[in-house]
Residue, then its C-alpha position, 0 to 999 in steps of 0.5 A: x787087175x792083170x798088168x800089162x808085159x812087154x814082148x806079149x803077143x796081145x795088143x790090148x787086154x781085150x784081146x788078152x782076157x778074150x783068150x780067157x775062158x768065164x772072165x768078166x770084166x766093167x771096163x778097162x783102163x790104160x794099162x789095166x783091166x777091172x774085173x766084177x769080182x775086184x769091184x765087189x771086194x771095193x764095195x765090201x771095203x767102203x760098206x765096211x769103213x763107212x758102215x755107221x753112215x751108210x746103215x742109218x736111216x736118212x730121210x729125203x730134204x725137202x727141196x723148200x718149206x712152204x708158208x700158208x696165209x689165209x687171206x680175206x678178199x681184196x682186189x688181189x684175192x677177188x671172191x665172186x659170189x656164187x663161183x667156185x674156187x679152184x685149186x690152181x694158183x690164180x697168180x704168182x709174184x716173181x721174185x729175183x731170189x728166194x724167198x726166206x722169210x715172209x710176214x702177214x700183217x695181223x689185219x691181212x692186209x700188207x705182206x713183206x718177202x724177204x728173199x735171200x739178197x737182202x731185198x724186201x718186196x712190200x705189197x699191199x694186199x687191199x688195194x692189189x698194189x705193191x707200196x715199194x721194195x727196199x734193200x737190207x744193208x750189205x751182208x745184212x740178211x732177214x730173220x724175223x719181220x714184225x710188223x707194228x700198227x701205223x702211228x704217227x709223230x705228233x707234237x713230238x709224241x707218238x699217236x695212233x690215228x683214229x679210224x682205219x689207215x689205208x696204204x700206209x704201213x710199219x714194220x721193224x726187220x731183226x737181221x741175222x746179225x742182230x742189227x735192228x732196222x725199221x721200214x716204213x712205206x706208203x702209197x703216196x711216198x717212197x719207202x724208207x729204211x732206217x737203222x735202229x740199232x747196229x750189231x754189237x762188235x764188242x758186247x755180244x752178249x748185247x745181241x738182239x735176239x727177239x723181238x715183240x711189237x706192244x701195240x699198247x704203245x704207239x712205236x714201241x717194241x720190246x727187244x730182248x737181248x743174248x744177256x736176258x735183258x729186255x728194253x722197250x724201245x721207241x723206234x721213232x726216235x730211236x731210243x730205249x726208253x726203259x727196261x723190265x729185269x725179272x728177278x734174279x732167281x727166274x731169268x729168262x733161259x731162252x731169251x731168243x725165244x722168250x714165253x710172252x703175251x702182250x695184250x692188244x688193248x690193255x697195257x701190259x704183258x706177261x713174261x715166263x721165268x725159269x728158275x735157274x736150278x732146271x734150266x737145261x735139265x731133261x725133267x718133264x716141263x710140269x715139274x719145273x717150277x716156273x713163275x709167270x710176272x706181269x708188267x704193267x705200263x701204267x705202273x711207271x710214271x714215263x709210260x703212263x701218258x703214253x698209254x693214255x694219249x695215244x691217238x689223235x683225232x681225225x681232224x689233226x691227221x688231215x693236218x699232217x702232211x703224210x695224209x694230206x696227199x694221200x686226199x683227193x684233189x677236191x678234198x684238198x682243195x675244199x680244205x684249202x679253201x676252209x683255211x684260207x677262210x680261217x686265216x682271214x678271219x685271224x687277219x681281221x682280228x691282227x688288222x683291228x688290233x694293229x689300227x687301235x695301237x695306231x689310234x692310241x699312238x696318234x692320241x699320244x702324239x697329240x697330247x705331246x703336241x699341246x703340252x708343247 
């Protein structure tokens, strides 16, 4: 760096360092001249200070991570006999945000995306339609969705229909801040979200952390909390119905991600527990002593019911007004029709009883009128 002087003869440092003989320079500034040798001595200095950062091996972050579902055909997949696919996408579903978290039902047959805004898309994959879009709450943002088989209130009592339910679906949706919202949407009405437990301000161990559907249960999910705790829940109510507590030498040492089986047809589930002397400890995964407990529905008097009686027949689901306009138009009027025909009959039966109270009454009258 040469300093400029006044009373020089050289009007700029170009002109001067053009008197210079072997100089070299990068560029100049206003009063000053950087030469290549003062560059390298700068670049020594940053390599040396910062050398722990600058020697380690840094690998190139992916721009997004890509999720892969394997679809049966449907009217939005279409698999022609005899036509070879290409591995070219056949479509894509714009979004107004990036996606974050997305979910395939277990049947393939609905999906939900859940983009960065809060904004869950709703399709229905079956039918090549979408069934809605809803909105988180503010400040509310997806973790995990779940989805859960689509039952019905009945009677005040939860009920899987018989036989196959199209355009109609369940999910609940676990937030980054441990609030817990149930989301329901059909073809026929609009979708709906409700909240089924808030975020803990005071309590935080209390936190929802994980969560498994029990589709041996119709509406129930079980919740586990930051404390080990873990509570089914009846999310059509909402209420906690009960709660399993493993012993208190194997609590869970990761209840965000918890060891779990539930079975599909039988109601149950098994739970791992960690002995809490190897919580944490770098010792192999088959010394430590870690027990598997088993929970049994039936075993407890509330759910036993439940478990039993689950689904209701075919005859009361057209009773519902959920599937009543879902029917078609001489559907619904042929079953308009057999009512109107039922009602009649009851009519005959009231009017028959209501002339005998008339007749009774008449000879009641009558026999006053003699004793007078």
């Amino acid at each position: 760096m040469l300093p400029s002087r006044r009373g020089t003869t050289f009007k700029s440092p170009l002109e001067a360092f053009a008197k210079i003989a072997g100089c070299r320079g990068l560029g100049s500034g206003q009063n000053h001249y950087i030469k290549a040798s003062q560059w390298e001595k700068r670049e020594a200095i940053l390599k040396a200070t910062y050398k722990k950062y600058l020697d380690g091996e840094w690998e190139p972050e992916p721009v997004s991570m890509a999720t892969f579902y394997f679809l049966l055909p449907s009217r939005v997949i279409p698999m022609p006999a005899g036509v070879k696919r290409s591995p070219d996408p056949e479509g894509v579903w714009p979004c107004a945000a990036p996606i974050v978290v997305s979910q395939l039902s277990p049947c393939s047959s609905y999906l939900v995306l859940a983009c960065e805004d809060g904004v869950l898309s709703l399709w229905d994959l079956a039918q090549g339609l979408t069934l809605g879009v809803v909105a988180l709450p503010e400040n509310c943002f997806c973790q995990s969705i779940h989805f859960l088989k689509y039952f019905l209130v009945h009677k005040g009592q939860n009920v899987y229909p018989e036989g196959l339910v199209k355009c109609h679906m369940k999910c609940v949706v676990l937030c980054t801040d441990a609030s817990l919202h149930l989301v329901t949407a059909s073809a026929i009405q609009n979708s709906t979200i409700s909240l089924l437990v808030e975020r803990p301000v005071k309590y935080l161990d209390e936190a929802i952390c994980a969560v498994a559907p029990v589709q041996a249960l119709p509406g129930m999910v079980l919740t586990f909390s930051r404390d080990g705790s873990v509570l089914l829940m009846d999310v059509a109510k909402p209420q906690i119905v009960c709660s399993f507590a493993l012993p208190r030498s194997y609590p869970l040492a990761a209840p965000w991600n918890p060891v779990l089986v539930m079975s599909l047809h039988h109601p149950g589930f098994l739970l791992r527990g960690d002995h809490p002397d190897e919580i944490g400890s770098a010792s192999k995964a088959e010394d430590t002593p870690n027990s598997i407990f088993y929970f049994n529905f039936e075993d407890y008097p509330l759910l036993e019911n439940l478990s039993r009686n689950c689904t209701i027949p075919q005859a009361s689901i057209l009773d519902h007004p959920t599937f009543a306009r879902a029917l078609p138009l001489e559907e619904r009027c042929e079953k308009f029709f057999q009512k109107s025909i039922q009602n009649l009959a009851k009519y005959k039966v009231k009017e028959e009883e209501h002339w005998t109270r008339l007749r009774r009454y008449s000879l009641l009258l009558q026999k006053e009128d003699l004793k007078k």
